[in-house]
N, C-alpha and C positions, 0 to 999 in steps of 0.2 A: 504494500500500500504506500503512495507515495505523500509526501509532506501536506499535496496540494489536499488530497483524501484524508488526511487524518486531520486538515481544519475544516475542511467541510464538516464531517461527521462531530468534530467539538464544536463549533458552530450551533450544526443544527440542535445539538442536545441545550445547549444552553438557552437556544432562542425559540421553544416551545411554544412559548407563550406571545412571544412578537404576534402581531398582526399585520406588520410590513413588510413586504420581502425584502426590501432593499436595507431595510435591516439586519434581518438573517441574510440577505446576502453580501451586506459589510462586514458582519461578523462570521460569517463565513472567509471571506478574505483575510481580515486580521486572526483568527485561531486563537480571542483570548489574547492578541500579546501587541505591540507596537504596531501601529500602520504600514510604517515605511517597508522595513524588508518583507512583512509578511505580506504584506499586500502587491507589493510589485511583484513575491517570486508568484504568489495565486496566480494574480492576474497572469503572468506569463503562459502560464500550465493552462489555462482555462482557455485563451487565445491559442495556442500551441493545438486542444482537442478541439476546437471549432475549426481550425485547418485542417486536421488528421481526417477530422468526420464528414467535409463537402459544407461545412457552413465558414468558408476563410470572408466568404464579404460582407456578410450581414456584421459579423466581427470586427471588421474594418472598419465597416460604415461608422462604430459606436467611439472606433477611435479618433477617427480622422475629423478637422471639422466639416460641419453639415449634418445634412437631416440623418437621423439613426434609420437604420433598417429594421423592421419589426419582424420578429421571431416568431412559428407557431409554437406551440408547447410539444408538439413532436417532431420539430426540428432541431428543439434544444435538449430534447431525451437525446435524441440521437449525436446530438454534436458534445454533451456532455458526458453522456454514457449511463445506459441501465443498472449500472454499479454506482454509481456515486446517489440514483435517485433513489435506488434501494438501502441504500444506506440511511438517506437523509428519511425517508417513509418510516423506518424501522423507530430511528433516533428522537424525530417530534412526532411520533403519532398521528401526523396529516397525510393525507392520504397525496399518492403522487399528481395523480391529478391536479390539486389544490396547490402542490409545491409547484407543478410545470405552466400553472396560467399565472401567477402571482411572478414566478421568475421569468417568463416570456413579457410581461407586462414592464415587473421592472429594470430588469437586468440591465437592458441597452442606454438605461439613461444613469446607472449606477456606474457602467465603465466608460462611460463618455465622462461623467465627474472624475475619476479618477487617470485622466488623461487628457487632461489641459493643451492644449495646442497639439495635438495630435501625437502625444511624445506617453510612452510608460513612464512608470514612476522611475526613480533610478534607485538601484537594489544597494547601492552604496551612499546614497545623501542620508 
């Protein structure tokens, strides 16, 4: 399980009770611990599996400026992986559904904040 996987999954457990995704999916970035590194290296891993999976532009779109691209909830199963949504279902008790429309909704405008003039964070500031 990789670093990106074990903050998602302390994330989700902590943020149970959130009602925002873009909440559980900041704290899902940060893992519990400082923004800067753990947030650039997430963010990287997360950008890295929407290339892997056939979603590199909608990705893009959220970094780059300009309009974001809108995600369906089963293009970001698939561009994030049935493993990380299973996980996350297990750990808050919502069902995946609920976590795939909440983070299609907010995801694109969580990583477009977190990527100011079209640039990642930098894993060393």
């Amino acid at each position: 399980m990789s670093e990106f996987d074990t903050q998602i999954g302390q994330a989700a457990s902590q943020g149970q009770d959130e009602t925002s995704s873009q909440t559980l999916w900041a704290r899902a970035q940060v893992g519990g611990s400082g923004v800067d590194g753990l947030l650039s290296s997430g963010l990287g891993e997360l950008l890295e599996r929407f290339k892997q999976n056939g979603q590199a532009d909608a990705a893009q779109s959220w970094i780059n400026d300009g309009p974001n691209k809108d995600i369906s909830p089963p293009q970001l199963k698939q561009a994030i992986g049935t493993d990380i949504f299973a996980a996350l279902e297990q750990q808050t008790g919502l069902p995946q559904e609920e976590l795939l429309a909440r983070l299609s909704r907010e995801l694109p405008a969580a990583v477009d904040k977190y990527t100011p003039g079209g640039c990642l964070p930098d894993r060393n500031a």
